[in-house]
Phi, psi and omega in degrees: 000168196258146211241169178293149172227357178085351173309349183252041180283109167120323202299157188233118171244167201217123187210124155294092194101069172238042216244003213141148170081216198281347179306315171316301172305317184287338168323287177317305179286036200220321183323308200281341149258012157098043167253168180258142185249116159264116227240055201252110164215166175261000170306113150267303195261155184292122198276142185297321183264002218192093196308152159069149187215165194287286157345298173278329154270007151321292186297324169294323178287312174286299187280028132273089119359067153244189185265145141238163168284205077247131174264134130224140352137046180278088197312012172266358212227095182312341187242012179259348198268306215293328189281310151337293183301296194307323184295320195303345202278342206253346164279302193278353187068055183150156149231129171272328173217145138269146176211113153268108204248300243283145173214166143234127155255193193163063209287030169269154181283184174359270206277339188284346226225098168299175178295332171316285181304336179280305177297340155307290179308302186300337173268325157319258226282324178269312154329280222287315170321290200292350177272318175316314198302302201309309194270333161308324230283314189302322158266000170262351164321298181279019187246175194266328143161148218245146205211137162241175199189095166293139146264082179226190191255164176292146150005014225253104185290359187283127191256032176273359179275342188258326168295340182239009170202056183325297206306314164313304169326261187343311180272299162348293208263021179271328186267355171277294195320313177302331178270350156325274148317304157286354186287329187270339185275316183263001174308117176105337197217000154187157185262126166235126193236149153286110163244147151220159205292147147270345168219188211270156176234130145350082167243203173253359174271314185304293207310329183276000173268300212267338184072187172322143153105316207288291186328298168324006206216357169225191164275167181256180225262344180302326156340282179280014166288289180343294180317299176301321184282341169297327198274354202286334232269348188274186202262204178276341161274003164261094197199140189100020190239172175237139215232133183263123164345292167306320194268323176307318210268340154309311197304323192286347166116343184274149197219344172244118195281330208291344184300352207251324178319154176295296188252112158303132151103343182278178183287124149299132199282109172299148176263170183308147179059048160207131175273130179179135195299195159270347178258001155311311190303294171313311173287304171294034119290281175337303161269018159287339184059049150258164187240101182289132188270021181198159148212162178315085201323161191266145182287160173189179171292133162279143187323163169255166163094186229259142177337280170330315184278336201274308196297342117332338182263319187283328179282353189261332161332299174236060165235165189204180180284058126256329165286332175282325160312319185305290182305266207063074197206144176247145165226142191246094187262143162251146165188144235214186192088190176301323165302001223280158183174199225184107192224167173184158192235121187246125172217065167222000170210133188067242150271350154104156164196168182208152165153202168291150172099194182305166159270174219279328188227162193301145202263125167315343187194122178243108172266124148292088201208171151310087194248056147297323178302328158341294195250007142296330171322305166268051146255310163138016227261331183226102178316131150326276204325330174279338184275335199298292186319331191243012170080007158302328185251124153281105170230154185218134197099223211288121160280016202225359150270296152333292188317334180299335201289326190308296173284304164331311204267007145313251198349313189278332160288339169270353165270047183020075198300000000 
């Protein structure tokens, strides 16, 4: 971990969505040098699905020992932002940093994705950044020094970050955009930065997107505390960049990433908009000391008879009653393209069995794909997780089943597909 250096002692920062997750983390760690925290959010009351309140994480920011505010705060709304702001400057005299945390996601595409929900992603993340920002601005003018610090992602134009959830890409990358600008509007005179993850950070939004299972598969959120407090700690001309968590904290002497896993040594989930082959991938698991749930295949002769069946022939090869105990699971491929067709995999009775058409009872996990992507997947050639994170793979159901899948494809590389 990164260590405390007191550089934010005294600093009054104001972060939205701190009510939890990484807004929280970045609370603490800025607590413990004894800085003041505005705590802005809209939890008061206790949410059924959802830990912490603007109040419990006050109180957690007071014994790490710094002040807290606690506001609360929809950052859609100008005059709960506008009050907000006026108290902190009149309790703490001042405000020095911003972190605009508060995000909505919504990972659907077009047509699946109401207006509601659009307007939603859009009045949080690109509104509500640019109005806090808008309203902060006045006052970081007047602090020695002041910083904004977006949780948004770099630029990244491929459009394959776009295609299966435009409306998030888009409200998303609306707050990269502010920093974009603003970082050129205010050069000399306030810093503004981007930090994002290299991989899923533990929240209560992951558990609820990825469902079981999911958690084991990211970082805690103290990375992206870590990070932010390295980037907080520069002065006012480090500014204009967009910055990965991991890469901040190499500059910084740490090397060892696995202290930050949920689960030390298992494989890690990339997070959204970074681009990275699968044997990139494979080597930064290795040295994180995770254990990749693929390596590249080794060349060899290709199977005879049609991708899919051969790639099938090989799964039926190595499943047995033990992978079905391990698993229990029906899986389902819809796939489409030159291969299209309808497969399936039961590892959930007996030795387990696969091949074309419906399974015999309802499958538990439907996957969606292409299926060339199909037999680079099992092949070892495309990571699940990564076809999933970059929208080649569509699933629906247990995702902590889906994820099962992963150790079958172990197997079939080492029976050399």
């Amino acid at each position: 971990m990164l260590q405390n250096t007191g550089k934010l002692a005294g600093c009054t920062l104001f972060i939205t969505g701190a009510s939890r997750g990484i807004g929280k983390a970045i609370a603490l760690k800025a607590a413990k040098d004894g800085a003041n925290v505005v705590i802005a959010a809209k939890t008061a009351e206790p949410h059924p699905r959802l830990p912490g309140t603007i109040y419990t994480a006050a109180d957690e920011v007071e014994a790490a020992g710094g002040k807290a505010l606690p506001c609360i705060v929809d950052i859609r709304d100008e005059q709960q932002i506008g009050a907000a702001v006026q108290k902190a400057v009149e309790t703490f005299g001042g405000i020095d940093i911003l972190v605009n945390n508060a995000s909505a996601i919504s990972l659907t595409g077009t047509l699946e994705t109401p207006m509601k929900k659009v307007d939603l992603m859009l009045g949080i993340n690109l509104r509500g950044t640019y109005l806090t920002s808008k309203m902060v601005i006045p006052h970081l003018l007047k602090s020695g020094r002041p910083h904004i610090l977006n949780l948004s992602p770099p630029l990244n134009l491929n459009p394959v970050w776009f295609k299966n959830h435009t409306a998030y890409t888009m409200a998303k990358y609306g707050m990269s955009m502010c920093v974009l600008g603003m970082a050129e509007e205010f050069r000399g005179q306030i810093a503004v930065n981007a930090l994002w993850p290299k991989t899923a950070i533990q929240t209560a939004a992951m558990d609820m997107l990825g469902g079981d299972g999911i958690g084991k598969q990211c970082r805690k959120a103290d990375i992206i505390a870590d990070a932010a407090y390295a980037i907080l700690s520069k002065p006012k001309d480090y500014t204009g960049h967009f910055l990965v968590d991991e890469d901040v904290l190499r500059i910084h002497g740490i090397q060892d990433f696995n202290q930050y896993a949920v689960q030390p040594g298992h494989p890690l989930l990339p997070d959204f908009f970074l681009d990275e082959a699968p044997e990139t991938l494979v080597k930064q698991m290795e040295e994180h000391g995770a254990t990749p749930a693929f390596k590249p295949p080794s060349s060899s002769p290709p199977p005879s008879g049609g991708p899919i069946e051969s790639t099938f022939d090989v799964i039926r090869g190595v499943i047995n009653e033990d992978v079905v105990k391990s698993t229990q699971g029906i899986y389902r491929f819809d796939l489409s393209g030159e291969h299209s067709g309808i497969w399936f995999l039961d590892l959930k009775s007996g030795s387990g069995s696969a091949g074309e058409g419906e399974p015999s009872s309802k499958a538990d996990v439907v996957m969606t794909m292409d299926s060339s992507d199909f037999s680079k997947m099992f092949s070892g050639k495309l990571k699940p997780t990564m076809a999933f994170m970059s929208g080649k793979l569509r699933i629906k159901g247990d995702m902590a089943l889906a994820l099962k899948l992963e150790k079958l494809m172990s197997r079939m590389n080492k029976a050399k597909l």
